[in-house]
C-alpha positions as CSV (number, residue, x, y, z in Angstrom):
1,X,65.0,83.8,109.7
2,X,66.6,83.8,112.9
3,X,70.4,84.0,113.2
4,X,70.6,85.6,109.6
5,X,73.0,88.4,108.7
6,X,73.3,91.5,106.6
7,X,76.4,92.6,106.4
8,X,78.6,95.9,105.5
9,X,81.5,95.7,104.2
10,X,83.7,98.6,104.5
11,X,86.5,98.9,101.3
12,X,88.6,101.4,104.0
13,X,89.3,98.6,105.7
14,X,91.1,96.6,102.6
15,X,94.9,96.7,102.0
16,X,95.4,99.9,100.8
17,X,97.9,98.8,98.3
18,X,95.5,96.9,96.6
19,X,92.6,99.0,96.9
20,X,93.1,102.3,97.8
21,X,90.1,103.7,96.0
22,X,88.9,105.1,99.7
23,X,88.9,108.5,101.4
24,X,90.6,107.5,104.5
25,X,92.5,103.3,104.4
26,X,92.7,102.4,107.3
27,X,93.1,98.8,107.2
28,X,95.4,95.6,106.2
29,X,93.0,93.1,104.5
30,X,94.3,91.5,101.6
31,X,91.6,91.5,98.6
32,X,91.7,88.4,98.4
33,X,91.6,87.4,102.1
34,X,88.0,90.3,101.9
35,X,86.7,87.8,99.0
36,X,87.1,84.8,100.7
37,X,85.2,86.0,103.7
38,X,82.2,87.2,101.9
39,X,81.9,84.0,100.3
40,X,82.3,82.3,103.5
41,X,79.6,84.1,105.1
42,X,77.4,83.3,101.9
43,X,78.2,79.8,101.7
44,X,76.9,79.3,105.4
45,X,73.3,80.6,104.1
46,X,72.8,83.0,106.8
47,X,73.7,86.0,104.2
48,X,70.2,88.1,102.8
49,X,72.3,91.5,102.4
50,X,75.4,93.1,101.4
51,X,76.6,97.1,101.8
52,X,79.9,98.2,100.4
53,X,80.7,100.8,101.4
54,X,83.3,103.7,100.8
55,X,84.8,104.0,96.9
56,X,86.2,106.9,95.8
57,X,88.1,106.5,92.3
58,X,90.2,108.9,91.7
59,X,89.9,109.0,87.7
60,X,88.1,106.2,85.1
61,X,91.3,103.5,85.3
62,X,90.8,103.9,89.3
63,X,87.1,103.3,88.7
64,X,87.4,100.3,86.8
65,X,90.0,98.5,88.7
66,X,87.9,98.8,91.8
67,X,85.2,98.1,90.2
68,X,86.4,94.7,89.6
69,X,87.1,94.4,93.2
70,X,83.6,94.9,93.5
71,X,82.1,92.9,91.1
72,X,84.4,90.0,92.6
73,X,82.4,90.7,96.4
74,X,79.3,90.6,94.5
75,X,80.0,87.4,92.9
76,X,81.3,86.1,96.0
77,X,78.1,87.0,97.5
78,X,75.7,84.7,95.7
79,X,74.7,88.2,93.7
């Protein structure tokens, strides 16, 4: 098991304009850009864990649009 990873994935760090379900944004990643690189790091086989972390939806609507955010990352995983 060598050279596997698990990995955290911090929301804050996503464009906030397209996900600012988080506390503090602090970042510039696209969505789709954060999607693409958790599959990436699945595809290669060296994935056995995934943390997101940091959501904070301010009312239901803001809870189910990042919640497909998620679910995409999850899917993207393997999960």
């Amino acid at each position: 098991m060598w050279g596997t990873k698990a990995s955290g994935f911090s929301s804050g760090r996503m464009d906030p304009s397209e996900f600012p379900h988080v506390a503090y944004p602090d970042g510039t990643l696209p969505t789709e850009q954060g999607i693409a690189l958790v599959r990436r790091v699945a595809e290669s086989g060296l994935l056995v864990g995934l943390t997101i972390t940091e959501f904070s939806p301010v009312d239901q609507a803001a809870a189910e649009h990042g919640c497909r955010f998620i679910r995409q990352l999850c899917e993207a995983a393997g999960a």
